[in-house]
C-alpha positions in Angstrom: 11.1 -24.9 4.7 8.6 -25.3 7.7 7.5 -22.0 9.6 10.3 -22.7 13.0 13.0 -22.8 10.8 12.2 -20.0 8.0 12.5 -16.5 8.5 16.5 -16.2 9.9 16.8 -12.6 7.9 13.2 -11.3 9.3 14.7 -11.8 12.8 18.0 -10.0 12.1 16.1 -7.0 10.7 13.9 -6.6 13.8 17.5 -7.1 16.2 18.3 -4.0 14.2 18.0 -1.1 16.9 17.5 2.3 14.3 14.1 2.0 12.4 15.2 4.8 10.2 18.3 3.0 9.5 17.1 2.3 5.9 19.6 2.5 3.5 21.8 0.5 6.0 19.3 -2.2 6.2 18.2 -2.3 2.0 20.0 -5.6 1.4 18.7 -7.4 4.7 15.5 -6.0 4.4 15.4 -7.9 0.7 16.6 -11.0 2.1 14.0 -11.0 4.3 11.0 -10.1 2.0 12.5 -13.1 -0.8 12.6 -15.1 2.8 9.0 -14.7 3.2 8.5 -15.1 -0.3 9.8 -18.7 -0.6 8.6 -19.8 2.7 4.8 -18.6 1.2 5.2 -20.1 -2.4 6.8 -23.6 -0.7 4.0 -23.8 1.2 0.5 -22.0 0.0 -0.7 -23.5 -3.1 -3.4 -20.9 -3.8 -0.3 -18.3 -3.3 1.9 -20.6 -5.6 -0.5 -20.8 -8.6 -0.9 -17.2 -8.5 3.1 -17.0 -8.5 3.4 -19.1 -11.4 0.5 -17.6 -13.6 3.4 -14.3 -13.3 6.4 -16.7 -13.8 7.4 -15.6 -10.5 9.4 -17.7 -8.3 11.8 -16.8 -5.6 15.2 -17.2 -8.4 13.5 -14.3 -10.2 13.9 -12.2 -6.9 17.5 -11.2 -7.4 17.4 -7.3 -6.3 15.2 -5.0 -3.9 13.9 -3.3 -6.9 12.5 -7.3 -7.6 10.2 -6.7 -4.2 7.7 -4.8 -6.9 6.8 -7.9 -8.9 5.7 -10.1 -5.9 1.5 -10.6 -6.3 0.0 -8.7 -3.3 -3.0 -10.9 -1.8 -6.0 -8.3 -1.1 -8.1 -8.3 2.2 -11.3 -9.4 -0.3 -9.3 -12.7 -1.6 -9.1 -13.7 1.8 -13.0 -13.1 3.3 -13.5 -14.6 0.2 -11.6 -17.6 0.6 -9.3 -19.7 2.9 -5.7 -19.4 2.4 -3.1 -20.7 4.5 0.7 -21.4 4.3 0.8 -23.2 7.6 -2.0 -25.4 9.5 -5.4 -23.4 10.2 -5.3 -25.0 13.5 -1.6 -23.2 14.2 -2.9 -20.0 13.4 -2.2 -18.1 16.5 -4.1 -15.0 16.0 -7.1 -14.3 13.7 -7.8 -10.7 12.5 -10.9 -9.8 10.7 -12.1 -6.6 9.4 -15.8 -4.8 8.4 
């Protein structure tokens, strides 16, 4: 999956005009985190290792409830170390913090 043409559900859940809509939007709101999911595993190896070391993969994502067991990355991994699912040079927007 390359990064033009992942993330269909993310762009159907930001066409969604009510933010509070929430209950109405569960389902495509977890098809668009398990989106994400996949797209990062497939193509972050640093992300995948961690995935694996949990048994995780995005088959074991099968209900919103599931969103719990994905691995959150933490601001110190990253000023730590350089992690990237697409090409650093397609980055289009570095953020940093103190």
């Amino acid at each position: 999956m390359k990064w033009g043409e992942a993330l269909k559900y993310r762009r159907k859940l930001f066409r969604v005009r009510d933010p509070y809509a929430v209950r109405e939007t569960d389902a495509l709101f977890f098809q668009a985190v398990k989106e994400n999911f996949e797209f990062q595993y497939q193509n972050c190896p640093a992300y995948r290792a961690i995935c694996d070391a949990r048994g995780l993969t995005a088959a074991s994502l099968t209900g919103y409830d599931d969103i719990a067991k994905i691995p959150v990355l933490t601001t110190l991994l990253f000023k730590n170390h350089e992690i990237f699912s697409i090409e650093p040079r397609r980055v289009p927007v570095k953020a940093t913090s103190s």
